[in-house]
C-alpha positions, -999 to +999 in steps of 0.1 A: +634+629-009+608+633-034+579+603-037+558+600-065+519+585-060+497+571-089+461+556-090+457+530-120+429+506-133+395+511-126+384+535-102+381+528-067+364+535-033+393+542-006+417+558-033+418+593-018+421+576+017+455+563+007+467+590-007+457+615+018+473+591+042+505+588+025+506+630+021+507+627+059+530+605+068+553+618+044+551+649+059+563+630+090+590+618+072+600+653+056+591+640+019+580+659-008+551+645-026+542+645-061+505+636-075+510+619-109+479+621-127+456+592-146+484+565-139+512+559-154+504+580-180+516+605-161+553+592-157+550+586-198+536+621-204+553+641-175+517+650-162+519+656-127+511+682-098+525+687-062+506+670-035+502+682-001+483+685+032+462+714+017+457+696-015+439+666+002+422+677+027+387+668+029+390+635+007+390+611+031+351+600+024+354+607-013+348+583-043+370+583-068+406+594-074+422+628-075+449+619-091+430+602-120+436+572-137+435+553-167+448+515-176+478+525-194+505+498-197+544+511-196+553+482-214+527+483-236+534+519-250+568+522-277+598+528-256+575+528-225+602+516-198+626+544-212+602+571-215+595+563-170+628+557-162+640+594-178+610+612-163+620+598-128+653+608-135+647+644-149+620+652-118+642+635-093+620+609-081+635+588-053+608+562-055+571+553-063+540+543-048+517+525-074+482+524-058+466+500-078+447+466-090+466+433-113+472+451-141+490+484-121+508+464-095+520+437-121+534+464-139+546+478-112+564+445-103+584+445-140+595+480-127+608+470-096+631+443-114+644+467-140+656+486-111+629+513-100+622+517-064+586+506-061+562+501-034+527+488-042+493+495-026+463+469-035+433+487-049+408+467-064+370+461-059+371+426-070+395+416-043+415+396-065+449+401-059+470+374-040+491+377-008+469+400+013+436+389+028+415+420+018+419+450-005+401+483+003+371+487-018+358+456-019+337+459+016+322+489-004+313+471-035+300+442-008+278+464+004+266+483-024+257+449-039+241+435-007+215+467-007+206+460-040+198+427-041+179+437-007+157+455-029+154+425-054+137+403-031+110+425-023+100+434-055+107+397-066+084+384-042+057+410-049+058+402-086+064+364-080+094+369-105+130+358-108+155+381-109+190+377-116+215+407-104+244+412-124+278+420-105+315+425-112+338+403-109+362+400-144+380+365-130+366+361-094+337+360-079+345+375-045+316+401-045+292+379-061+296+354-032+300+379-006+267+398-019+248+367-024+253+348+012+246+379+031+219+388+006+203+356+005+208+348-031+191+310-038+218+308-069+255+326-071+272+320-104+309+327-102+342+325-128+356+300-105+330+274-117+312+277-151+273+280-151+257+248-157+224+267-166+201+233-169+208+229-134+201+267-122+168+262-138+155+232-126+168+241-089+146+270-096+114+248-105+124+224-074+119+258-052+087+264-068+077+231-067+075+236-029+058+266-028+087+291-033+071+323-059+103+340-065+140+334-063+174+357-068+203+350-089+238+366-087+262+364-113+293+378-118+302+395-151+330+367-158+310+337-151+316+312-185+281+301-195+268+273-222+235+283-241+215+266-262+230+285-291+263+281-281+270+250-262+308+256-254+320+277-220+325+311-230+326+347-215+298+371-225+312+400-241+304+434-256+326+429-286+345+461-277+381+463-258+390+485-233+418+504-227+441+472-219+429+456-247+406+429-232+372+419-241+346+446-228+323+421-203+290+429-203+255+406-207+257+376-192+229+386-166+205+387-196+219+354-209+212+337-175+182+354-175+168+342-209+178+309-201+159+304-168+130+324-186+130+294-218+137+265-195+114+273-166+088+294-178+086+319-154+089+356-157+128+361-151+139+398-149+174+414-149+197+440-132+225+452-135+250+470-112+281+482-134+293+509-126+272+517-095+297+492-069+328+516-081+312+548-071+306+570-042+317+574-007+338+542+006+325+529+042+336+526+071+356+496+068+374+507+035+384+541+048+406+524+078+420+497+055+428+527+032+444+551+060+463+521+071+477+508+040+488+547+028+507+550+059+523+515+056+535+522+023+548+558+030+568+539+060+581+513+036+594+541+013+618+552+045+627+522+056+638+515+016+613+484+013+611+485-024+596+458-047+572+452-020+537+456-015+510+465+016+490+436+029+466+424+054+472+399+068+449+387+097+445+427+113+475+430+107+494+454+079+527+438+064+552+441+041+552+415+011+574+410-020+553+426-051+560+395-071+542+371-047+514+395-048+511+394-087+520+360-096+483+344-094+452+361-088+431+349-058+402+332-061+373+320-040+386+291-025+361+260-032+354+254+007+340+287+012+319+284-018+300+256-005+292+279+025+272+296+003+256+265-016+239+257+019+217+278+014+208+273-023+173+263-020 
């Protein structure tokens, strides 16, 4: 039996976990393993390399993908569906494990009802996608976040400033709340709830007020805001499109920031993560979820458990249907938000 992997959407720490995990327990299984490179592309383009036990070793702490990836859509490309179904046909694929994020895996669920055999991983920093409590990368991201804002409050306090740290989070604001309670944020701005800036700044003045020199903001990248300028809730873009063809987010940490800066009148500063929660060496935590997901999915491949997705649930790792997975994103629930607005103040 031969089983095909991909790694698609944005990047991910805990990608080579899963796949080095999935080489092994294929190997278990006597399957023969192909590595299809940047996504889906590589079904499209034919792109794609044999993966074995000498191929990944040694990437189990590694950032990144081997395998590459990019945000190509199937269904999005001319004859896309086609083009996949005769490459799995003409490399005799027996099925596929799509190790991805919403855009991957709900592509991956259109798949599965046209008939491909199709088992889904969830990869995605934001730890958006529904039916499974966590997805590896996010306790990465977490932490990367939490050091950083670390580092805010001392230099916030030395400089009696306000500084707001800019995080991802497209349509949830998962890491932004997980950074800022155990960070200690005193304001976390998430897409779930749009910013009512007027209110950020003059629970900034209150802290002030009672003696309080500095105070951290989070925001995620996909928190809507009203400015002065623009008084309507909107998402702060770069004007660009990326690969998928959505808005290019990027800015709203300076827009929060100018705002506090005009209504308060205290020297507000700005930073900006980006990139820097996708990179670098997963921990720990993300490593095992990784491991145990790959070896889950590899097991649902044998058992013929197509159209379904690994999940935690609880410490547990089960199978669910790829659809339920897809068919909302999950977002912070309002009752754990208002753990963290607690401790605004």
């Amino acid at each position: 039996m031969k089983v095909a992997v991909l790694t698609g959407g944005g990047d991910c720490p805990g990608l080579n976990a899963v796949i080095r995990a999935v080489v092994r327990r294929a190997a278990e299984h006597g399957f023969e393993m192909m590595g299809l490179r940047d996504g889906w592309k590589g079904l499209l383009e034919d792109n794609h390399f044999r993966l074995t036990r000498e191929t990944t070793s040694g990437i189990l702490h590694r950032g990144g993908t081997i395998l590459g990836t990019s945000r190509v859509n199937p269904f999005k490309v001319e004859n896309g569906l086609e083009r996949v179904k005769r490459a799995v046909e003409r490399n005799g694929i027996h099925a596929v494990i799509a190790i991805g994020g919403e855009g991957t895996l709900s592509a991956a669920t259109r798949m599965s009802q046209e008939g491909l055999r199709i088992v889904g991983v969830p990869k995605t920093i934001d730890n958006d996608i529904n039916a499974t409590d966590f997805t590896f990368g996010f306790d990465t991201a977490v932490e990367i976040a939490t050091q950083a804002i670390d580092r805010l409050h001392s230099t916030a306090e030395s400089h009696k400033r306000v500084i707001v740290c800019e995080v991802m989070g497209r349509h949830v604001g998962w890491i932004a709340t997980y950074s800022g309670i155990a960070g200690g944020a005193d304001v976390i701005l998430v897409p779930e709830i749009p910013a009512d800036l007027p209110k950020v700044a003059e629970h900034i003045q209150r802290r002030h007020a009672s003696g309080r020199t500095f105070s951290i903001v989070v925001v995620a990248e996909g928190t809507r805001i009203k400015t002065s300028e623009d008084p309507s809730e909107h998402l702060v873009t770069t004007g660009a499109l990326d690969e998928a063809g959505r808005p290019r987010l990027g800015g709203v940490g300076n827009i929060v920031a100018q705002e506090i800066e005009r209504r308060t009148g205290f020297e507000t500063r700005v930073s900006v993560l980006g990139h820097i929660q996708r990179g670098g060496a997963p921990t720990p935590h993300d490593r095992v979820l990784a491991t145990r997901y790959g070896v889950h999915a590899c097991d649902m491949v044998a058992r013929g458990e197509f159209g379904k997705m690994a999940a935690l649930r609880g410490n547990d790792i089960v199978s669910v249907d790829l659809s339920d997975a897809t068919r909302e994103l999950k977002r912070v629930p309002k009752e754990f938000f208002e753990v963290a607005q607690v401790f605004f103040g």
